[in-house]
C-alpha positions in Angstrom: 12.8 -6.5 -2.2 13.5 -2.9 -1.4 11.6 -0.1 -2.2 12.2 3.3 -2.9 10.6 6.0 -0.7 7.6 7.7 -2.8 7.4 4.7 -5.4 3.8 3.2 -6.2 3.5 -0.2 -4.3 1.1 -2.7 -4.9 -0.7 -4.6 -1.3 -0.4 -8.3 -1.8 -2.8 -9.0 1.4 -6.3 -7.5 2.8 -5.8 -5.4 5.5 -9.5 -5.1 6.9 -8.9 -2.9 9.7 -8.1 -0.2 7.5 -10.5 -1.3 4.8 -8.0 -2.0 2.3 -7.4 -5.1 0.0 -4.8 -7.3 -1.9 -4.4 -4.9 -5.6 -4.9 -1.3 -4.0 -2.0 0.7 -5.0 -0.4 3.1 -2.5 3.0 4.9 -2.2 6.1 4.5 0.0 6.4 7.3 2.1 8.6 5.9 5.2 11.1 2.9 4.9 12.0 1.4 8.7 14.8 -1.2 9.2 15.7 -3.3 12.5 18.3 -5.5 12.8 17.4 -9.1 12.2 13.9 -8.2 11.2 12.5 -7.2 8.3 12.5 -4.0 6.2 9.3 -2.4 6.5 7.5 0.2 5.2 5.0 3.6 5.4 2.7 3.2 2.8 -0.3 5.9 2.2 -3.3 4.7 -0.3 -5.8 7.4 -2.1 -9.3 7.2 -2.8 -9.4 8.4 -6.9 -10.0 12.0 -5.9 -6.4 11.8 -4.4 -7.4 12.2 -0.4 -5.8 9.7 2.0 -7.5 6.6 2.6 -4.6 5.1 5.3 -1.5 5.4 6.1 -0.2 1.4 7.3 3.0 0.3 7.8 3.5 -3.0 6.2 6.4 -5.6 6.0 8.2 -5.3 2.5 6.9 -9.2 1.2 3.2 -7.9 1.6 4.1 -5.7 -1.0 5.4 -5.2 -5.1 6.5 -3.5 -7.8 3.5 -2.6 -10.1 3.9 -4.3 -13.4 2.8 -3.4 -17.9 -0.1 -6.5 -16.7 -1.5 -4.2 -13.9 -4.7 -2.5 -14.8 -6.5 -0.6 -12.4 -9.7 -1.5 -10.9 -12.4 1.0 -8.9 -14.7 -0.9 -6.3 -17.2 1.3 -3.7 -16.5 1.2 -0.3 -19.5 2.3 1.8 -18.0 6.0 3.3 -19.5 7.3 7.2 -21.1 10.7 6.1 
């Protein structure tokens, strides 16, 4: 699936380096396509206070469209003061 560049994206998988897991919500802000390979994507999640969390690019089948069913959630990540 493609996706349009600053649409909301759903992760599908954890990615624990950047402390992010499968249901945070993000938004498209780069797409990059190879030949043969393919289509990913620059996505940038929020904390709820709106600053940047990470900036990951991602292959496009670890991501999807947000759906009616999707509710958000809030869980606490421990922050280095």
């Amino acid at each position: 699936m493609e996706f349009k560049l600053y649409s909301d994206v759903v992760l599908m998988r954890d990615v624990t380096d950047d402390h992010l897991r499968a249901g945070d919500i993000g938004t498209v802000v780069e797409r990059h396509a190879t030949a043969n390979r393919e289509i990913g994507y620059s996505v940038e999640f929020f904390d709820m206070l709106g600053n940047t969390i990470a900036v990951v690019t991602l292959p496009g089948s670890w991501l999807r469209v947000p759906t009616h069913a999707d509710r958000p959630a809030v869980r606490r990540e421990m922050v280095a003061a």
